[in-house]
Each structure stands twice: as structure tokens, then as C-alpha cells.
C-alpha positions in Angstrom: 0.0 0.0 0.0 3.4 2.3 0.9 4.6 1.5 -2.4 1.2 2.0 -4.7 0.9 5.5 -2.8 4.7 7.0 -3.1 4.3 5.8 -6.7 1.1 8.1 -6.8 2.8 11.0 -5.4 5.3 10.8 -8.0 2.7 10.3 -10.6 1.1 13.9 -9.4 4.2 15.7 -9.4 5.3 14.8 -12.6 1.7 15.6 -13.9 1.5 18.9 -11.9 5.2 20.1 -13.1 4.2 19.3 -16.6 0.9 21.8 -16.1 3.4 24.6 -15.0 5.2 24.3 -18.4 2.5 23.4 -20.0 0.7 26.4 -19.1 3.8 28.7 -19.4 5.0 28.0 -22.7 0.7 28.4 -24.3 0.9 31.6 -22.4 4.3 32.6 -23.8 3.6 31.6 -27.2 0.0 33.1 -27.3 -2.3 29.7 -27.4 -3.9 30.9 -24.4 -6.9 31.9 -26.4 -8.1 32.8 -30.0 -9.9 36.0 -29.0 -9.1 38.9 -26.5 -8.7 38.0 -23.6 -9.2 39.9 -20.2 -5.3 40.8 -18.9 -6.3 41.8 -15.5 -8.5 44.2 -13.1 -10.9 41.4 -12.9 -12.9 42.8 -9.7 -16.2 41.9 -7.9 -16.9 43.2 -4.6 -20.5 43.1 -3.3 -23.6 42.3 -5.2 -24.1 45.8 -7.1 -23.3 46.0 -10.9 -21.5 48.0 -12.4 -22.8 50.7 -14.3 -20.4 52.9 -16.0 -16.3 52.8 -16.4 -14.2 55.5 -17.4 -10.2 55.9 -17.9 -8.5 59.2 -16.6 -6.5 61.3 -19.1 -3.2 60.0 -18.4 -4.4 56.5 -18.8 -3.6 55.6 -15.1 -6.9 55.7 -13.0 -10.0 53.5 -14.3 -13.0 55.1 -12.3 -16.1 52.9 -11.7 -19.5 53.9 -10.7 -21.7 50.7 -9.1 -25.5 49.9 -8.7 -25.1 50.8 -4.5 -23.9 54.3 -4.9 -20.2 53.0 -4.5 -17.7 55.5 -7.0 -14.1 53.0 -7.0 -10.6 54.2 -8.4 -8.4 51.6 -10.1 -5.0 52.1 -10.2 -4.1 50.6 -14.3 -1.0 49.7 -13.7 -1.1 47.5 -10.6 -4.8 46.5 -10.2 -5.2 47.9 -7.3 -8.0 50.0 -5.5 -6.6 53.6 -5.5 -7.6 55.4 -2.4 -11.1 54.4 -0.3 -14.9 53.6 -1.8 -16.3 57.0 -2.0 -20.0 56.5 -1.3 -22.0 59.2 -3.2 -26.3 59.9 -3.3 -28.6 59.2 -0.5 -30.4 56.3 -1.6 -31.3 53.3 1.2 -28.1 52.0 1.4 -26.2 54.8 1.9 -26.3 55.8 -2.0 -28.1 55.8 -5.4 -26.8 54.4 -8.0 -23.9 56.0 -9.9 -25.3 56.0 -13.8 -21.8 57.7 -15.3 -18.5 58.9 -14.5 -16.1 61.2 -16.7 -13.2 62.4 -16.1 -12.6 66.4 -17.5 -10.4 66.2 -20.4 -7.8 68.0 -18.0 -7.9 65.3 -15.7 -8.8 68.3 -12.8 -12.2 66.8 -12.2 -14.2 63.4 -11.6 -18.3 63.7 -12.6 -20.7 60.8 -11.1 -23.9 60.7 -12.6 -26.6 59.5 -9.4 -29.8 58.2 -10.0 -31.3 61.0 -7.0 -30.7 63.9 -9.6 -27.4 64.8 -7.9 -23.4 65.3 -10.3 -20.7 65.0 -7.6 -17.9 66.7 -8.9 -14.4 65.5 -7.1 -11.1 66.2 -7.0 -9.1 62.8 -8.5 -5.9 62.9 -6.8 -7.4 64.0 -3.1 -10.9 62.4 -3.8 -12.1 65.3 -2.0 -14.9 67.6 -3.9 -13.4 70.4 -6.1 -17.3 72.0 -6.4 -20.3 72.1 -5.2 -22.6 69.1 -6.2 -25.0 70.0 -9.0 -28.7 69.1 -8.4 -31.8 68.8 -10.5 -35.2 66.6 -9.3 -34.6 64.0 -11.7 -32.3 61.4 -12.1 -29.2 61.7 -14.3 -28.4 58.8 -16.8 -25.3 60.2 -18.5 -22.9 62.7 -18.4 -20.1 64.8 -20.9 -17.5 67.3 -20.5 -16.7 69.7 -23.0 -13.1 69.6 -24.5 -12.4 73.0 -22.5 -13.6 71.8 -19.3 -16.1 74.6 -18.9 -19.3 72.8 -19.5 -20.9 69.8 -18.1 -23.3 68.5 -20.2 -25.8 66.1 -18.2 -28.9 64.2 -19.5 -31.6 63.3 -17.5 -35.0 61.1 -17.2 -37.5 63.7 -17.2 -36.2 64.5 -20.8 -34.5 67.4 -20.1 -30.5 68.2 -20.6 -28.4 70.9 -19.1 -25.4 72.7 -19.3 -23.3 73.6 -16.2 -21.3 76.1 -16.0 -18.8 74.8 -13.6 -17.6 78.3 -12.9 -20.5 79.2 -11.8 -22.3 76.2 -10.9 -25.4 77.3 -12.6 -27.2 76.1 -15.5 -25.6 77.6 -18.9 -28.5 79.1 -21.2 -32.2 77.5 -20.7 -32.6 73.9 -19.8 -33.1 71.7 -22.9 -36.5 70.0 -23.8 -38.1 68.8 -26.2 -41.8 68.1 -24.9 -44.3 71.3 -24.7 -43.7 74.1 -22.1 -41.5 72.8 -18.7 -42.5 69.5 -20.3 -39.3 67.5 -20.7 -40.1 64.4 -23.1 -38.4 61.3 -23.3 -35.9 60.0 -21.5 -32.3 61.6 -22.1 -30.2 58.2 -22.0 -27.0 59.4 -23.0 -25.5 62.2 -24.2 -22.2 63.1 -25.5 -19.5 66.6 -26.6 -18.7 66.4 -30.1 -14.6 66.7 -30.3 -14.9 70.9 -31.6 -17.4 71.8 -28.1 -19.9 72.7 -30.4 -22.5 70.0 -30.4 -24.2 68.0 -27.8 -25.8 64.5 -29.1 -28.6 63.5 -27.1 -30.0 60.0 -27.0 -33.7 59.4 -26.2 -35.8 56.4 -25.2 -38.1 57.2 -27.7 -35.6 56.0 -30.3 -34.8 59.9 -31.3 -31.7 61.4 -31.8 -30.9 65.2 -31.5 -27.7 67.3 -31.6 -28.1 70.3 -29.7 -25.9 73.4 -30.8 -24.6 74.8 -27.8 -24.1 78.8 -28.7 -27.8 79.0 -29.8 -29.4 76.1 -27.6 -31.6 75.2 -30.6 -31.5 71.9 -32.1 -29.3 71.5 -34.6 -30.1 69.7 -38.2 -33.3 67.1 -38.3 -34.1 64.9 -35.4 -32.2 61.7 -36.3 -34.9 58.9 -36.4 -33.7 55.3 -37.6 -36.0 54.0 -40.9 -37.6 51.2 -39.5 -39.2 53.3 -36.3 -38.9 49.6 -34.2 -35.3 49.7 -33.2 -36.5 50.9 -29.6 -35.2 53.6 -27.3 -31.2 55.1 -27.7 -29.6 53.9 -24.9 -26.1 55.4 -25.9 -24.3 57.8 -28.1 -20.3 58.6 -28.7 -19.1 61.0 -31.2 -15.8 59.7 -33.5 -12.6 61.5 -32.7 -12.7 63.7 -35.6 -16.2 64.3 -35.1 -17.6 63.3 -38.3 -19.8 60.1 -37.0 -22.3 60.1 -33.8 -22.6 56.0 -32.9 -26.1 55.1 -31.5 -26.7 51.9 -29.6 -30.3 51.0 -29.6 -32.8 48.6 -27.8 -33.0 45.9 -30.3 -29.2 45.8 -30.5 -28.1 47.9 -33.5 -25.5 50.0 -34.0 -26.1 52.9 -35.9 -23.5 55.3 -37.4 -24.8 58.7 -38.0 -23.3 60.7 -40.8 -23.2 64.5 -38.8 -22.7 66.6 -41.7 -26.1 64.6 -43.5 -27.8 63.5 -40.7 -28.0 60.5 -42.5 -26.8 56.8 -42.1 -23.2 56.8 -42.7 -24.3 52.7 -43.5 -26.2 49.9 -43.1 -26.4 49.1 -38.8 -24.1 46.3 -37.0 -26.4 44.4 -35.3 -25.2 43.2 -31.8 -26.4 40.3 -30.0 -29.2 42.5 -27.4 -30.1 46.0 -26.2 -27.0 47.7 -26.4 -26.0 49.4 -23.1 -22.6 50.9 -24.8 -20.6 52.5 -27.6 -17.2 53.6 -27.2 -14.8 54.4 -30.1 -11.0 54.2 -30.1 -8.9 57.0 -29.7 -7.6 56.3 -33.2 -11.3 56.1 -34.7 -10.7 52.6 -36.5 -12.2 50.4 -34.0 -16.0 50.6 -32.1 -16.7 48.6 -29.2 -20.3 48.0 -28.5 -21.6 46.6 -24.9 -25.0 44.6 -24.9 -27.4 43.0 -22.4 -26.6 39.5 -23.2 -23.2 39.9 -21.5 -21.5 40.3 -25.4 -18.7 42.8 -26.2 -18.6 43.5 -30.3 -15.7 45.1 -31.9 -16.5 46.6 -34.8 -14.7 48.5 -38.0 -16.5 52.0 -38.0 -15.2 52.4 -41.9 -16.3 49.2 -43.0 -19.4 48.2 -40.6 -17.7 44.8 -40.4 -16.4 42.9 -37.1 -13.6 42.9 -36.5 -13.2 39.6 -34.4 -15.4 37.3 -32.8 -17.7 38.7 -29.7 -15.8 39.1 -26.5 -17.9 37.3 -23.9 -18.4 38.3 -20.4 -21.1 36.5 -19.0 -23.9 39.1 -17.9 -25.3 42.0 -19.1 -22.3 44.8 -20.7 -23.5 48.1 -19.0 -20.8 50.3 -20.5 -17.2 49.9 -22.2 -14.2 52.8 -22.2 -10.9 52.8 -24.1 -7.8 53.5 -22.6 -6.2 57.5 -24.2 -3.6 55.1 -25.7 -6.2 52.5 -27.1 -4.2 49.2 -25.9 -7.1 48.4 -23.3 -10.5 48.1 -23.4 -12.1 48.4 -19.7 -15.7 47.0 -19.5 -18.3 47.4 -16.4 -21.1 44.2 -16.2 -24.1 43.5 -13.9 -22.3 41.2 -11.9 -20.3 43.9 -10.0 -17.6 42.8 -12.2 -14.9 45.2 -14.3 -12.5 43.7 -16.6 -9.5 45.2 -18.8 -9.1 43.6 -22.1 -6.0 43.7 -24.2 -7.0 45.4 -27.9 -3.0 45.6 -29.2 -2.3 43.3 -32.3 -3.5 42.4 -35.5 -4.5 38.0 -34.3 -4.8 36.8 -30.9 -4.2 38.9 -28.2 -1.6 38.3 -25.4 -1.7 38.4 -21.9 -0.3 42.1 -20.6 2.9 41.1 -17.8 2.1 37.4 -18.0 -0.3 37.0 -15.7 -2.2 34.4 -17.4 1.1 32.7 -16.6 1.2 33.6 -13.0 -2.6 31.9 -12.3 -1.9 28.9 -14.4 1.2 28.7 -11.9 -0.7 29.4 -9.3 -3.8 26.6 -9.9 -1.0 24.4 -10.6 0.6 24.9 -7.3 -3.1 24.5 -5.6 -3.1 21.2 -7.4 -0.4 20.0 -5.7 -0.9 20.6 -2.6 -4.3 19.3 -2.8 -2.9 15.6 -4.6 0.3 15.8 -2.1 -2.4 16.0 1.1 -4.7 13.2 -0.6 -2.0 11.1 -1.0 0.4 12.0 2.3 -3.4 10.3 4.0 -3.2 7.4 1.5 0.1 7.0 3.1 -0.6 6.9 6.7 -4.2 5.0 6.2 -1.7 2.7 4.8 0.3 1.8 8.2 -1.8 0.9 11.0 -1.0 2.2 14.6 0.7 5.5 13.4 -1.7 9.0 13.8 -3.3 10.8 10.3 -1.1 14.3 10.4 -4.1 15.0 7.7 -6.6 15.2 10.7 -7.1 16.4 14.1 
């Protein structure tokens, strides 16, 4: 019995030390996977979702806003919560949920969105607030500063969107609407800045689209409608980085790319695999990331309409996706209080940043053994009578 278990211990070592190389020569050769893959900042704490991501500036903080009125700072480079959980909102938990963050383009100032009606406005290095929060009696859904830091453009679910003066703290100009008298309309989902300051893109529930021009407060060009009227409500909008194209994601999962200049379809719509939570464009313009409600991420070639490579999958519902400035990462914020950096870099298969996929196969390799040494250390002394089980107390 001796014998039959010292052979088995050598059986598991040699199995478990070929895992270790096994794992560390896929990793460094790139067979860990044939799509993205997530390369770190793989967080859930608590049950809240996360509802909106966003990457500072410089590329080093990833800000998260969650369900429970939590606002978290992720430090990029080693993973690690930056500073404490900043509660934010009154709601019955000690907050409402945070809808959006945004960094100014600066990086002198941190925006949450709360679903009370209330912007906190923060200081990201102290985490103390630079201004005054901003209040209105609805809810805010989304959220945009203006390239020269002077506006705050929020959207909210009464249907109306303003325009802060953050000098002032005051509302710039009159308060947007598009229903009859104090009458707000639809829901304002999302809205966005277009790169020259001079446009704000609002997205409704109604499935309406307007672009507001900011100096006369007037909508600007024809409300943007999609053809088939059944696409459901816009849940999203991002402008292009030179500004030409305003991406919509809709309820019934398409992708729409707006032609500004036209106000037409720049192309036939991507269709995505749900309701899509999420646009974000690359800071080079030649990739769009979609987010949808059936936990898929698509990648998408904004000149072409075409994907780009297979679905990234997450596993619940995609509430919102952010580039990094440099456009390596791709940070993305599900219902499962889950936020997840992917690695975009490369024309095929995309590696693992820093090896860490080679660090956890290591590591689950290592937990292996210790569990097969333990299992078999207790075959060992179950195999000679009158000697205690070190395996139990």
C-alpha cells in the first residue's frame, strides 16, 4: 500500500510540473486563447453592478461607478484599488446608483452621474470635492465634458438636458426640452461633446436622436430617427474623434453610425447580440466597441461596418465599455459587480499584458499539488496501522 501511494505521489508531481510548463509555454507563445482576452483588473466586490467605467487622461486611473452608490478608483498599472470607496447619493443603502462617471479632459475633475438627480464633482488625486454638487429633481443617466472643461453636459430622465457652468455652478443658457412648455419628453439616456465643443448628441428612449448646438441652444439639423421606427429607445451615443460620425446603440441591439454633416446613415447598422448598453470608439477612430445586455462585447470597423473579431464574452449583461487614451485596453463594467480590462493591441490573438495568465496557471497548478500531495500524504498513513493521520485532528 506504501509502495502504490509514493508511486502516486510521484505520478502527481510529474503531472502537476508538466501543467506549470505546459501552461507557461501556451501563455508565452499566445495559445492561451483565440480571441481577446481579459489581462487583469478582474474585480467583484459586493452584489451591485457596475454601471459605468471610465479611464483618466493619463491612462492611469480606471474610475467605476456601481449599482449601491459606490464611486471606486483603479489604479491601471497594478490593479489595485486607488484610495477608499467613495459613497455618493442618499439612496437606502447609503447611496443611489452612480449612472456615469467622466473624467474632465484635464484630468482636474471626476463627474458621477446619481440616479437621485445629484453630479458630484471631485477632485481625483485627493478624492475630496473640487465644487459644489450639481442638483436637479430628476435622475441623471449620462454625463459629458466639454473639450475645455467649462461645460458639463448632463442628460436626465424627465427628458431634459443641461449645461453647467462649472464656474459658476449654474445652469448655462435654458434647460433643454423637447416636450411642450416645462415638459421634458423622453428619456435623455445618453448624451455626448462632439470633439470641436460645439455640439451635444442627445440620445432618447423614444428612439430619437438630437444634436443640440450649444451657442444657440436650438436643435441642430433634423431629429435623427432610424427608418424602420422599431429599433427601440437610444440607450447610448459617442461621437468619433474627428467628429464626423455620432454611434447610437439602440434597444433591439443595433448599431447605428450617424453621418453628422447629412444627418444621414453613414451605412447599413451592426447588429449586436441584445439591447446595447454601450458605444465607445478608439482614440484612433478605426475600432468601435459595442456593450449589450446579453453579457457580449462586439468590436466593430466603423469604416467598414464589419467585425472585427469574434464577440468578446463576459457573462452578464455589458452596461458600459471605455478605451484607454492610448487605445491598448479596453475596460468593460457588467451586472455582476464585475470590471475587466481587455488587451486590444495586435492584429490576431491577443496576449496576456505582464504574463499574468502565466502567474494563475502557476498558481492553480501549485493549488493542485498541494491538494494531490495531502490526498496522497493520507493514502500514506491509512496505509500503516498504529501511526496517527497528520491530515486530521
Amino acid at each position: 500500500m506504501a509502495y502504490r501511494a509514493r508511486r502516486r505521489i510521484r505520478h502527481w508531481r510529474r503531472a502537476v510540473i508538466g501543467g506549470i510548463l505546459a501552461a507557461v509555454a501556451a501563455a508565452a507563445l499566445g495559445w492561451s486563447s483565440p480571441a481577446i482576452v481579459p489581462v487583469g483588473l478582474v474585480t467583484a466586490i459586493g452584489s451591485a453592478g457596475v454601471k459605468a467605467v471610465a479611464f483618466s487622461p493619463d491612462g492611469r486611473l480606471l474610475a467605476a461607478g456601481y449599482g449601491d452608490g459606490a464611486l471606486r478608483l483603479w489604479d491601471v498599472a497594478t490593479d489595485q484599488a486607488s484610495g477608499p470607496v467613495l459613497q455618493v447619493g442618499s439612496g437606502p443603502q447609503g447611496g443611489s446608483a452612480v449612472n456615469g462617471v467622466a473624467f474632465s479632459p484635464d484630468g482636474s475633475l471626476l463627474a458621477d452621474a446619481d440616479a437621485d438627480g445629484t453630479i458630484g464633482l471631485r477632485d481625483p488625486v485627493t478624492r475630496q470635492p473640487a465644487l459644489s454638487p450639481l442638483r436637479a429633481g430628476s435622475g441623471v443617466n449620462g454625463l459629458a465634458f466639454s473639450p475645455d472643461v467649462g461645460v458639463l453636459a448632463a442628460g436626465y430622465g424627465d427628458g431634459t438636458i443641461r449645461l453647467w457652468n462649472l464656474a459658476t455652478g449654474q445652469v448655462y443658457g435654458p434647460v433643454l426640452r423637447t416636450g411642450p412648455g416645462q415638459q421634458g419628453g423622453s428619456a435623455v439616456n445618453g448624451v455626448a461633446f462632439s470633439p470641436d465643443g460645439g455640439l451635444v448628441a442627445a440620445g432618447y428612449g423614444d428612439g430619437t436622436i438630437r444634436l443640440w448646438n450649444v451657442l444657440t441652444d436650438q436643435v441642430y439639423g433634423p431629429v435623427l430617427r432610424d427608418g424602420s421606427g422599431s429599433r427601440g429607445g437610444v440607450n447610448t451615443v459617442a461621437f468619433s474623434p474627428d467628429g464626423s460620425l455620432l454611434a447610437a446603440g439602440y434597444g433591439d441591439g443595433a448599431v447605428e453610425l450617424w453621418d453628422v454633416d447629412s444627418s444621414r446613415p453613414s451605412r447599413p447598422p451592426m447588429q449586436a447580440d441584445s439591447a446595447v448598453n454601450g458605444v465607445a470608439f478608439s482614440p484612433d477612430g478605426k475600432l468601435l466597441a459595442s456593450a449589450d445586455a446579453n453579457g457580449t462585447i462586439g468590436l466593430w470597423d466603423p469604416a467598414s461596418g464589419q467585425a472585427t473579431r469574434s464577440p468578446l464574452r463576459v457573462g452578464s449583461a455589458v452596461n458600459g465599455v471605455a478605451f484607454s487614451p492610448d487605445g491598448k485596453l479596453l475596460a468593460s463594467a457588467d451586472a455582476n459587480g464585475t470590471v475587466k480590462l481587455w488587451n486590444t493591441a495586435g492584429d490576431g490573438p491577443a496576449a496576456p499584458l505582464g504574463g499574468r495568465i502565466i502567474l494563475l496557471a502557476a498558481v492553480f497548478a501549485a493549488a493542485l499539488a498541494v491538494v494531490a500531495v495531502t490526498i496522497t500524504t493520507r493514502d500514506i498513513w491509512r496505509a500503516r496501522p498504529g501511526r496517527p493521520n497528520p491530515g486530521r485532528n
